[in-house]
N, C-alpha and C positions, 0 to 999 in steps of 0.2 A: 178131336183126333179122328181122321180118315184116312182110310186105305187109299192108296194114289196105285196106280194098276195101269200098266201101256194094253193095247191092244189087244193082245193073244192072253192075259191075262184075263182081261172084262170079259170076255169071250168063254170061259171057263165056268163062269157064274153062272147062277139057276135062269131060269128063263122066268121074265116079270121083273129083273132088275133093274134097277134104275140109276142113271150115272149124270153126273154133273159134268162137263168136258173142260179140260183146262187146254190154252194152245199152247204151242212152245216158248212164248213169252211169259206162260203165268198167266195170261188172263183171259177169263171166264167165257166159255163161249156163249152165244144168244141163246141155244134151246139146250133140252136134255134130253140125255138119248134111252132110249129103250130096248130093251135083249128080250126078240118075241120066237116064236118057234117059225120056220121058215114051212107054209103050206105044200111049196113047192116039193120037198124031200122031206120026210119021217124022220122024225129025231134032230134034224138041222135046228141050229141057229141062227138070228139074222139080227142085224143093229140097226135101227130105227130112228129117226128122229121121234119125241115122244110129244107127238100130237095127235090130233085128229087125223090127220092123214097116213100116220105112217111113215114117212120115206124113207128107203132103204139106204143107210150110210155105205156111202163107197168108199173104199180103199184108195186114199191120198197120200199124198204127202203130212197134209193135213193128219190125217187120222191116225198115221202111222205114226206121228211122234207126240199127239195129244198124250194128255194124261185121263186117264178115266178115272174119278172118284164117283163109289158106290151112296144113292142116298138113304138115307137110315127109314126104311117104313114103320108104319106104328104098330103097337104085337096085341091082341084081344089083352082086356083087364086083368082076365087070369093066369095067361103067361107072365105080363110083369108082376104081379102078387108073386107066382111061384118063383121067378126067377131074385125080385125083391127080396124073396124069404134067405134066400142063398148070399145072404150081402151083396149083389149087385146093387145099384143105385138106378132107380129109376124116376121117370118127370112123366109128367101128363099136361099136352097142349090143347088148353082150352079156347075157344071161338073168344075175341075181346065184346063183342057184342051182349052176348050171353052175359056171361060174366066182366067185371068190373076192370080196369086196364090192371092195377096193382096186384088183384086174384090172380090172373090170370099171366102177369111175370112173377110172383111169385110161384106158382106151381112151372113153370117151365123154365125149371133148371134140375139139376139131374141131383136129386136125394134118396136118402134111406128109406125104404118103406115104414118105417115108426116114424119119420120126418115129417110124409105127407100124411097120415093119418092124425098127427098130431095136428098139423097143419090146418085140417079140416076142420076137425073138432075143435078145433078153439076160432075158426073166422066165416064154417059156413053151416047152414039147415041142416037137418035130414034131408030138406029136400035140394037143396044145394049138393051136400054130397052125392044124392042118391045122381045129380044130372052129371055129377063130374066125373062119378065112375061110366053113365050110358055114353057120354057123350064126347069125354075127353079122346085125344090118340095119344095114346101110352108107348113109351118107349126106352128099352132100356139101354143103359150106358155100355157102350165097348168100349172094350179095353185092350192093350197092347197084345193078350192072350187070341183074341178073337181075329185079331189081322193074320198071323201065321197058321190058321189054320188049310 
């Protein structure tokens, strides 16, 4: 489930967010864009290409009827525990290298926090668990409440 947002909407978001662009066919554009605070003017906003360079999205055609989807960044372990405690459903994405291809889609899909606890404890270490709490990106599930906000 993602929030789909035209222009003046994206534009409203925190600064640091990041969007996946859809064109007016539906399909996916090559880069993703970035919403950075504009140097030029205090308090402004500016849309980015999100790369090393920067470059600043001008106002097209193009832009003006893309679709802007928001991408989901990962929250410290302790926000998804606390948020987990709340029945939200949360997943942790682990590196495949680290851990094993099977671990490693198994933890990334969005469960109960007693899910992946249980989870752990029955398929990995102490010290398995201790890397998946440092090293995983945790993320928790939104939900239809969190779009209309």
């Amino acid at each position: 489930m993602s929030k789909k947002l035209n222009i003046i909407e994206a534009m409203k978001m925190p600064i640091g967010t990041k969007f996946e662009v859809l064109k007016e066919d539906g399909t996916k554009d090559i880069c993703n864009v970035k919403i950075i605070e504009a140097l030029e003017r205090k308090g402004s906003k500016k849309l980015v290409v999100d790369n090393r360079a920067y470059i600043e999205i001008v106002v097209s055609d193009f832009v003006s009827t893309a679709t802007f989807i928001p991408i989901q960044q990962p929250v410290s372990f302790m926000e998804a525990i606390e948020e987990g405690s709340e029945d939200k459903k949360i997943k942790v994405v682990m590196d495949r290298i680290t851990f094993p291809k099977h671990f490693a889609d198994a933890l990334n899909k969005y469960m109960s926090l007693n899910e992946i606890f249980k989870f752990m404890s029955e398929h990995l270490s102490r010290v398995g668990i201790r890397n998946v709490i440092k090293e995983g990106k945790w993320y928790i599930e939104e939900s239809e409440a969190d779009f209309n906000e």
